[in-house]
MIDRENVEX-504566 format. One record per residue (C-alpha): x, y, z; residue in three letters. Coordinates in steps of 0.02 Angstrom, whole numbers. Example, Ala and Ser with C-alpha at 12.3 -4.5 7.8 and 13.67 -1.06 7.14 Angstrom:
REM MIDRENVEX-504566
      c1      c2      c3  code
     615    -225     390   ALA
     684     -53     357   SER
//
This chain:
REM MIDRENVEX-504566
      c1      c2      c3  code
     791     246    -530   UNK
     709      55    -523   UNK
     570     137    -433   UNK
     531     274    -569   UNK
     571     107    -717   UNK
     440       7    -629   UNK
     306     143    -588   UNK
     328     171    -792   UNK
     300      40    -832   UNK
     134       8    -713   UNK
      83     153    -784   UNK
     109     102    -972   UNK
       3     -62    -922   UNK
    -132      43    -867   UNK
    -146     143   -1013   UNK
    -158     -11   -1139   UNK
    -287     -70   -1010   UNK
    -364      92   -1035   UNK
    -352     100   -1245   UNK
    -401     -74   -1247   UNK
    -589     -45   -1143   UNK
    -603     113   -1231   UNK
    -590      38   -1394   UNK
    -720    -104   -1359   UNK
    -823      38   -1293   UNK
    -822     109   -1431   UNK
    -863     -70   -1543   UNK
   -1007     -88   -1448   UNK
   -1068      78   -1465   UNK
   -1046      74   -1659   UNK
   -1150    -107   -1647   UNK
   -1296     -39   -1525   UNK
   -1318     117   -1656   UNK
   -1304      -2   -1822   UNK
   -1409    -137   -1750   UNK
   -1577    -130   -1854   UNK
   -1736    -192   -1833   UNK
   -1763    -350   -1906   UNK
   -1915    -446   -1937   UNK
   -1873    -544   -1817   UNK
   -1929    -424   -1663   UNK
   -1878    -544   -1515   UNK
   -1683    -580   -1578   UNK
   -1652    -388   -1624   UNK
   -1689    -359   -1430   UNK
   -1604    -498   -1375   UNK
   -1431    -431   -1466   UNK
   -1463    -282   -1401   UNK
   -1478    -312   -1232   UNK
   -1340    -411   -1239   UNK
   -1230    -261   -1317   UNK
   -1295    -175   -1159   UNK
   -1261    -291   -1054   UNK
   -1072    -290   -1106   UNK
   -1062     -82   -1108   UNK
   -1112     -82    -953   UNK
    -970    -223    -893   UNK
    -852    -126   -1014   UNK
    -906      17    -915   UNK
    -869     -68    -726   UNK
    -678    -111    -805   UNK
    -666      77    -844   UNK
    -700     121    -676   UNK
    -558      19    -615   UNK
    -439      74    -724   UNK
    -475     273    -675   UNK
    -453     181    -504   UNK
    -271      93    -560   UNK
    -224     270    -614   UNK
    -275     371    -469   UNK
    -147     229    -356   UNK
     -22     264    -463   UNK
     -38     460    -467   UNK
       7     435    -293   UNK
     160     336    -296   UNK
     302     456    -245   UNK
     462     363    -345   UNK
     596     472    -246   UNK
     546     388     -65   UNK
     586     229       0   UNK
     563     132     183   UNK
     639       5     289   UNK
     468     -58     333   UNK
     366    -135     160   UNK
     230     -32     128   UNK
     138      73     -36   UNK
     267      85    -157   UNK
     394     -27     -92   UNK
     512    -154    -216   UNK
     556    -286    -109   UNK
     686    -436    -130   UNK
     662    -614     -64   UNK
     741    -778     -89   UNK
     591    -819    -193   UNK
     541    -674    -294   UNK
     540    -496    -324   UNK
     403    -369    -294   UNK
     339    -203    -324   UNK
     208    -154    -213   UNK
      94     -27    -285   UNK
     -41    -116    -429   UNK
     -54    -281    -486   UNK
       3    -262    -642   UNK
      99    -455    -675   UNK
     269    -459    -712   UNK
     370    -320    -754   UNK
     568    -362    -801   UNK
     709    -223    -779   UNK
     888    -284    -841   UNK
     829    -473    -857   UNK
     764    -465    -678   UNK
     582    -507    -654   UNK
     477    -406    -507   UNK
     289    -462    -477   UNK
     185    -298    -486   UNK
      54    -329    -354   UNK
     -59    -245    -229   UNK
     -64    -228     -64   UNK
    -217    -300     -62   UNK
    -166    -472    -122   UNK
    -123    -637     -18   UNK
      66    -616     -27   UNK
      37    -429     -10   UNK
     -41    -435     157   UNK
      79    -534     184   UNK
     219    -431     152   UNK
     163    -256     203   UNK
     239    -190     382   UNK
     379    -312     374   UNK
     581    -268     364   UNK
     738    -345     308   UNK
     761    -536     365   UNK
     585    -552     406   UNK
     532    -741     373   UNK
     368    -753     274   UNK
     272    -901     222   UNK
     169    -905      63   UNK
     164   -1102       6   UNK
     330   -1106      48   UNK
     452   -1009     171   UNK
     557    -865      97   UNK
     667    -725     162   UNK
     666    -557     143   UNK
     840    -511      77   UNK
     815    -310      30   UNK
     673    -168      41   UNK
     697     -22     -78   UNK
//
């Protein structure tokens, strides 16, 4: 059930990720095909290299998004481990986490869980380890529960 609350809401981050580039896609778009030529030859090609220029980074942020979504069509919200891994929430005297995107903080009944990957510092960290492990990340905390 906290599994399926948190993938949810990963997944509703994505999307307004998703809405969000698609939108500015689409502003940049509507300024490359208004953009008209001006007397002033050198600053009309200027602007619009520079509305290229941010398509195409628009474009890159799209990419990882389909990316963000593909992770999380994989996430199977009915299985859990003793060992952390893909997918995992884990407890710890310092914080929460859900292993599966980083996605910032998510809260479920007032409790906060850091949405991260397993590609991150504290995820590497974290990933093949059990119950009572000892990790340190600036400081030393305990793992308490893996879900």
């Amino acid at each position: 059930m906290l599994k399926e609350i948190l993938h949810k809401q990963c997944s509703e981050f994505v999307e307004n990720r998703f809405r969000t580039i698609n939108n500015s896609i689409d502003e940049v778009q509507s300024a490359l095909m208004s953009e008209t030529k001006s007397t002033a030859g050198d600053k009309h090609e200027t602007g619009r290299a520079m509305l290229q220029l941010e398509r195409e980074k628009l474009g890159k942020q799209l990419l990882e998004i389909e990316k963000l979504q593909e992770i999380l069509s994989k996430l199977d919200s009915s299985t859990s481990s003793k060992t952390i891994g893909f997918g995992s929430i884990v407890h710890t005297t310092q914080a929460n986490y859900f292993i599966v995107i980083s996605a910032g903080i998510l809260k479920v009944n007032s409790k906060m869980y850091y949405a991260i990957s397993s590609t991150t510092p504290i995820g590497l960290l974290l990933m093949g380890k059990q119950k009572g492990d000892i990790i340190t990340f600036k400081e030393e905390f305990t793992i308490l529960e893996v879900l």
